[in-house]
C-alpha positions in Angstrom: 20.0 21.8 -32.0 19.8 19.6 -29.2 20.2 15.8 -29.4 17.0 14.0 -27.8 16.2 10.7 -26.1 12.4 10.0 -26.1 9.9 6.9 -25.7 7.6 5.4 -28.6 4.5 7.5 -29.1 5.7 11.4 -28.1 6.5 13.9 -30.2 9.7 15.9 -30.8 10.5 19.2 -31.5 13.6 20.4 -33.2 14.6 24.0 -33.3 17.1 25.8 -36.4 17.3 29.1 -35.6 19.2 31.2 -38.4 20.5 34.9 -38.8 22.8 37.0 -40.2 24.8 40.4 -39.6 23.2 43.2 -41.0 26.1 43.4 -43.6 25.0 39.9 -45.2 22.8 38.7 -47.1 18.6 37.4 -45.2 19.4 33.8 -44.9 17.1 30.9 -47.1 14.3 29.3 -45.3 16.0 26.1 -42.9 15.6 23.2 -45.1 15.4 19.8 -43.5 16.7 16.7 -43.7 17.4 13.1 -42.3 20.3 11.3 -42.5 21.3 13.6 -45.7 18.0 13.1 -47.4 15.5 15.8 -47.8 12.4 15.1 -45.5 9.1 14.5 -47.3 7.0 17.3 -45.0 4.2 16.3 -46.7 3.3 14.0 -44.5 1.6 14.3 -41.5 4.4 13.3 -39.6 6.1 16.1 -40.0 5.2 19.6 -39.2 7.2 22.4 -39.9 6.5 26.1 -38.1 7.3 29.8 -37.8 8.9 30.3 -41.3 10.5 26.3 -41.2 12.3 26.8 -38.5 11.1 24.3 -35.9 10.4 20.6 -37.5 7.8 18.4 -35.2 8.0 15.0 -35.2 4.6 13.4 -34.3 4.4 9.7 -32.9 7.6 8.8 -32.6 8.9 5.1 -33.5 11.8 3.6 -33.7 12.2 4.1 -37.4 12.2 7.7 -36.7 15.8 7.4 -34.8 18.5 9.3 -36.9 20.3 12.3 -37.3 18.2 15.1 -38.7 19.9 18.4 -40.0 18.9 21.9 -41.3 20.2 23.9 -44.2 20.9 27.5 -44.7 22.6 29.6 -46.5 23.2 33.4 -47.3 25.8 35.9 -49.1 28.4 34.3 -46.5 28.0 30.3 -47.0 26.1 27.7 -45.8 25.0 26.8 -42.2 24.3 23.2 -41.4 23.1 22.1 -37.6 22.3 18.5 -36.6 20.6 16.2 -33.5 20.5 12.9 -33.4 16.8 11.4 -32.0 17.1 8.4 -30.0 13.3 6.4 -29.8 13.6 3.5 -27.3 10.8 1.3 -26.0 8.9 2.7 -23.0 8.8 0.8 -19.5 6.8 -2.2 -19.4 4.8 -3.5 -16.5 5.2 -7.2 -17.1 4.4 -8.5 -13.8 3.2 -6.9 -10.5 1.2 -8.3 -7.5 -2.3 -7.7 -6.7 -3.6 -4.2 -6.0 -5.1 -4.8 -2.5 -4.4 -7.2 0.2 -5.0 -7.3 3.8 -2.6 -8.2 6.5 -2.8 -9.7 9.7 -0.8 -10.5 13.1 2.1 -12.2 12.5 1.8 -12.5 8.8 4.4 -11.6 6.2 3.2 -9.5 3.2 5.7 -9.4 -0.2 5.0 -6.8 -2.8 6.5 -7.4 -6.6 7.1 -5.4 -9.2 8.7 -7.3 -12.7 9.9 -4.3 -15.4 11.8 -4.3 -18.5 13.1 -1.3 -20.8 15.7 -0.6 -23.7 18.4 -3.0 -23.2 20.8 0.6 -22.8 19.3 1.7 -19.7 19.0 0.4 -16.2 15.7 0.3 -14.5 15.3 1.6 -10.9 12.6 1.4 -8.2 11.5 3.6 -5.4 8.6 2.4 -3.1 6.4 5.1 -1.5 4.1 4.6 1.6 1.0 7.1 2.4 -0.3 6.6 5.6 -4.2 7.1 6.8 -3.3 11.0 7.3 -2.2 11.6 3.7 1.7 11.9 4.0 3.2 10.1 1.6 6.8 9.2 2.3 9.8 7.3 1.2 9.8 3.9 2.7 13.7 2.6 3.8 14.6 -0.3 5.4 13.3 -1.0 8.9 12.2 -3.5 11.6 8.7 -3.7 8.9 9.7 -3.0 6.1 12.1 -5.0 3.7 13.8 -4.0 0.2 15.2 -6.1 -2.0 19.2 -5.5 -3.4 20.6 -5.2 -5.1 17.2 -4.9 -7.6 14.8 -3.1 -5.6 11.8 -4.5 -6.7 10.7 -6.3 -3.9 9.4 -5.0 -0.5 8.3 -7.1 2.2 6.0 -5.8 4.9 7.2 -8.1 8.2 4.5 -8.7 10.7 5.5 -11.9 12.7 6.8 -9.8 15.9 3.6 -7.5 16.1 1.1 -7.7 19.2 0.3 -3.8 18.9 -3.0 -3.8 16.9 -2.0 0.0 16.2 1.4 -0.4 15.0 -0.3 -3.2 12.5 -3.0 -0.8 11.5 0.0 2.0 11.1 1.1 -0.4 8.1 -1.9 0.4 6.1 -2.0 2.6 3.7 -1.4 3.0 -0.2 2.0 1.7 -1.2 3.3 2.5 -4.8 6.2 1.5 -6.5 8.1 4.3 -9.0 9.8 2.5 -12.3 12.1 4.9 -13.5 15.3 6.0 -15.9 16.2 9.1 -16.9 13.8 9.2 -19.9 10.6 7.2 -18.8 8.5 6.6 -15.6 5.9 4.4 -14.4 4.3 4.0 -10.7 2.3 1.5 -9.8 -0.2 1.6 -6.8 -1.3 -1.5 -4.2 -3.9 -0.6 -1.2 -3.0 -2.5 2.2 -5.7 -2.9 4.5 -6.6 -5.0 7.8 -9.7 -6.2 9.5 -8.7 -3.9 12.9 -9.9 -0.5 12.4 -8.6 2.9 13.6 -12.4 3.4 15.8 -11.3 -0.9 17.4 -7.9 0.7 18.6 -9.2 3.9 20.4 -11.7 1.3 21.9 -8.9 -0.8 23.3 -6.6 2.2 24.4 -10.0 3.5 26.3 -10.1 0.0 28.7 -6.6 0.2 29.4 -7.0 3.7 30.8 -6.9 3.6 34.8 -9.6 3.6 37.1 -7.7 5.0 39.9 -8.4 8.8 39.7 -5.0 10.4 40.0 -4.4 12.9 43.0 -4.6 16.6 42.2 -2.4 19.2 43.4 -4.1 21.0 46.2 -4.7 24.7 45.7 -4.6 27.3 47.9 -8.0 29.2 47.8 -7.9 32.8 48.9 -10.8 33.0 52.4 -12.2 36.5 51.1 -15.2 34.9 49.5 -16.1 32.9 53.0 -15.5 35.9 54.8 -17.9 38.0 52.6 -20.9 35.6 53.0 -20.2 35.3 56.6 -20.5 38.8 57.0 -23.7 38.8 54.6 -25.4 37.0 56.5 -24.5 38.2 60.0 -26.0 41.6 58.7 -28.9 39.8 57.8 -29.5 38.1 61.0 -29.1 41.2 62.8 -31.8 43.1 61.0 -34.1 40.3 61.2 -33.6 40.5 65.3 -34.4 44.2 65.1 -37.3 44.0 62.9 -38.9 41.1 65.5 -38.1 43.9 68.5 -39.8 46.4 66.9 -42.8 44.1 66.1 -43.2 42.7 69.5 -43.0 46.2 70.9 -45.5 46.9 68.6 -48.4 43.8 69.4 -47.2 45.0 72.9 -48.8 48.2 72.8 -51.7 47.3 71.1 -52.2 44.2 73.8 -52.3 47.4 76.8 -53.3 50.6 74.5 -50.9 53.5 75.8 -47.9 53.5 78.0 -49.2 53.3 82.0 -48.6 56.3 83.8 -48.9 57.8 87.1 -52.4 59.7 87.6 -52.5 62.7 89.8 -55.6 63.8 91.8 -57.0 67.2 90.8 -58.9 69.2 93.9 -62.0 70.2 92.8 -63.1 74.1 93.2 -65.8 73.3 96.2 -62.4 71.5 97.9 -60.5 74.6 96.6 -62.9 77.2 98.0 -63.4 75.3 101.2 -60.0 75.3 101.8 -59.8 79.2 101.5 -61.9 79.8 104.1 
């Protein structure tokens, strides 16, 4: 069995696993006890499984610290295994500032957490940022940010040296605080917002962007295409010339009927005859 640290109000398992060589004797059933006296398992307290060999402690107080054993014993002796259960009071919140607050331009924001435990342990404190795009991160010591030492349970958000209205709305977020020892936790959660929103800072970025249009590198284009629709529409020019030829030509011989020709004189047959004689 193992020896267990554990806060008020969980509940604890202990496990007496038993056996023996297959020359011996079947060992007894575990029985258990507490600081050498038998346990009353009728209680509801207590609740003992799979043939008593795993005791439960429910609701754990600090009267239930102690050393709790289990008994057994075959044709070889007895076996006798112990833990001792520690119960010690869980973290306490005593003190902690608001959960929202909004910053400003040269401002200074200061968040607090006040904790206490059992006198044996030592507290410690982690603070956790998570931004507008949902990364949560560790926060350390910066040019914003502040921790407290040797205690860390102070951080102050520093905003005296900001003109940026996006490195201000950068600091807004959720900001929790982790209260922790090796046995108990507790986080606790502010919201930090301002009155300049993410849509005012892509406005102001927007009429700082210059008017002056910015030169662009010339490109060469290749002359093919020009060359193509010059050609195009030479050949087109050209047919058009032809097809006002052939039309004029044409109202041209309509204007006179049939191409002029020479006409020859035919003799006639009395000229003919005449001629004979």
């Amino acid at each position: 069995m193992l020896d267990v640290v554990v806060t008020k109000g969980k509940d604890v398992s202990f496990r007496c696993e038993v056996k023996s060589l297959s020359t011996e004797m079947l060992p007894s059933r575990p029985l258990w006890k507490k600081n050498g006296k038998d346990l009353d398992i009728s209680k509801e307290k207590y609740n003992i499984k799979k043939d008593n060999q795993v005791l439960t402690v429910t609701d754990v107080q600090k009267s239930d610290t102690g050393v709790y054993q289990c008994l057994s014993e075959n044709s070889e002796g007895v076996l006798l295994k112990e833990a001792i259960l520690k119960v010690i009071d869980p973290i306490t919140i005593h003190e902690s500032s608001r959960d929202s607050y909004k910053i400003v331009q040269g401002g200074m924001l200061k968040l607090a957490v006040v904790a206490d435990t059992d006198p044996s342990l030592t507290l410690q404190y982690k603070w956790m940022f998570t931004g507008h795009q949902g990364n949560e991160k560790e926060i350390e010591t910066n040019k914003y940010w502040s921790i407290s030492r040797p205690v860390q349970n102070n951080l102050t958000i520093d905003l005296r040296q900001i003109t940026d209205p996006s490195i201000l709305f950068s600091l807004t977020g959720y900001y929790s605080a982790k209260v922790y020892h090796k046995y108990d936790q507790k986080r606790i959660y502010f919201t930090v917002r301002t009155d300049t929103m993410e849509t005012d800072i892509i406005t102001m970025e927007t009429d700082i962007i210059p008017t002056t249009a910015v030169p662009q590198k010339d490109i060469d284009q290749p002359t093919y295409p020009d060359t193509i629709i010059y050609i195009v529409v030479s050949t087109e020019t050209f047919v058009i010339i032809i097809e006002i030829i052939i039309i004029a030509s044409y109202l041209n011989r309509r204007k006179h009927g049939r191409f002029r020709y020479k006409k020859k004189k035919v003799p006639s047959r009395n000229d003919m005859e005449t001629g004979q004689l």
